[in-house]
N, C-alpha and C positions, 0 to 999 in steps of 0.2 A: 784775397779773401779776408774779410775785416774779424776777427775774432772778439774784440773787446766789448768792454759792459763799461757804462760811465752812468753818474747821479748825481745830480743838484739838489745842493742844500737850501732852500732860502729861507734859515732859521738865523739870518745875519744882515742888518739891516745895512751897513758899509763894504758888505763882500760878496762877493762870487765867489761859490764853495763846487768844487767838483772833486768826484773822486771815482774811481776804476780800475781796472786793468785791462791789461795788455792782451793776455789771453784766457780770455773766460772759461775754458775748459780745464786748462792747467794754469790758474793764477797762485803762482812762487811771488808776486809781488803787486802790489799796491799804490797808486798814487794819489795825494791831496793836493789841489792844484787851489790855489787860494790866491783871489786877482782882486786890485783895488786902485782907484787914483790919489796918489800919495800928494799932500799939499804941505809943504813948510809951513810951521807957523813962527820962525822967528825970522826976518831983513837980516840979522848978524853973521852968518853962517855963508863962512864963504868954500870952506873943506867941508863935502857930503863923502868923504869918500871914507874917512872915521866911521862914521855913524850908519852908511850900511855895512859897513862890516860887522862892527857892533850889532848890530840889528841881526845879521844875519848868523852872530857867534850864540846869541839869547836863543834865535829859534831852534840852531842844533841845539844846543846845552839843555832847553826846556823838553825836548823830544827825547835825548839820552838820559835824563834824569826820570822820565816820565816812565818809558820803559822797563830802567831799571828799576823802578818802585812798583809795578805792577807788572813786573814778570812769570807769574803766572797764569795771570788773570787775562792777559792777552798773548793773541799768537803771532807776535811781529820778535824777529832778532833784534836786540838792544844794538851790537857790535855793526848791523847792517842797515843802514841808514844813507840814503841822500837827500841831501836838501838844495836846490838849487832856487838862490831867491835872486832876481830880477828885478831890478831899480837901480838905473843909468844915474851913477853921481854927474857924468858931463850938462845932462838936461835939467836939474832941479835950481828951480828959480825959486824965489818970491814971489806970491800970487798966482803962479803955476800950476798946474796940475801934472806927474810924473806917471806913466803906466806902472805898478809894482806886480810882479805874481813870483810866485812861492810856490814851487811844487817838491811836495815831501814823498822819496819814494821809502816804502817799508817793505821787507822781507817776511815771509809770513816761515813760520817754523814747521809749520806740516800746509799744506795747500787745502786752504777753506772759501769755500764759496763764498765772493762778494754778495750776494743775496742774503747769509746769514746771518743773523740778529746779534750776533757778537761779533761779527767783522764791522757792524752799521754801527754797532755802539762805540766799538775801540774808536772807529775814523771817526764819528763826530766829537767824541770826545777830544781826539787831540786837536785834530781841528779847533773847537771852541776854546781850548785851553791857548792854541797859540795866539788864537784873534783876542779873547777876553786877557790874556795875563802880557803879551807882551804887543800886541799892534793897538791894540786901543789903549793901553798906558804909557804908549812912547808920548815924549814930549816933543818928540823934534818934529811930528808929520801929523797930519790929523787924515783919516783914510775916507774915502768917498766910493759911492759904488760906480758914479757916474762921473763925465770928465768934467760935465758943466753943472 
């Protein structure tokens, strides 16, 4: 029996935004599922394996810091957070295109309906803050919605 609620964003002209939960009756938690095809843009780079980490150290640090500065104003735990971001350093070429997705899970602090208009504001907000401040100002990738 499927429980969950999911929604697309297409306010992202390089992204696939999805975000839901698991059990829409009782959703304790949240997911942003953020997919894109990641393109090198520099031949020099022969260690990818640096630079998603880094990538992926930016996305937690932007989403705990983000938290902790509007901790009242949203209903997510700062302290309870997963980020599991996806983009194989073995695959990433030059001239290639690599699958990346980013699924951020949040912890809500009392159980609010994904339908409500403060839970739709908080996710798109973070959302937009991770794709505007850190995937669209990376230098190392340049992100596409499509693989060709």
């Amino acid at each position: 029996m499927k429980t969950g609620k999911q929604f697309k964003i297409n306010d992202h002209k390089n992204y696939n935004v999805i975000y839901g939960c698991v059990d829409n009756k009782n959703p304790k938690s949240i997911y942003i599922n953020i997919s894109s095809w990641a393109e090198p843009l520099s031949d020099f780079e022969d260690d990818y394996n640096k630079i998603v980490k880094n990538l992926d150290k930016k996305i937690r640090q932007t989403i705990y810091n983000f938290l902790s500065q509007n901790n009242n104003s949203t209903s997510f735990l700062k302290d309870k957070t997963i980020v599991d971001l996806d983009l194989r350093e073995s695959g990433i070429k030059f001239g290639k295109r690599s699958f990346m997705c980013c699924e951020i899970t949040l912890f809500q602090k009392e159980e609010t309906s994904i339908n409500s208009e403060s839970t739709k504001r908080a996710l798109n907000l973070v959302s937009t803050m991770i794709i505007e401040e850190i995937l669209d100002k990376n230098l190392d990738f340049k992100f596409n919605k499509k693989k060709q």
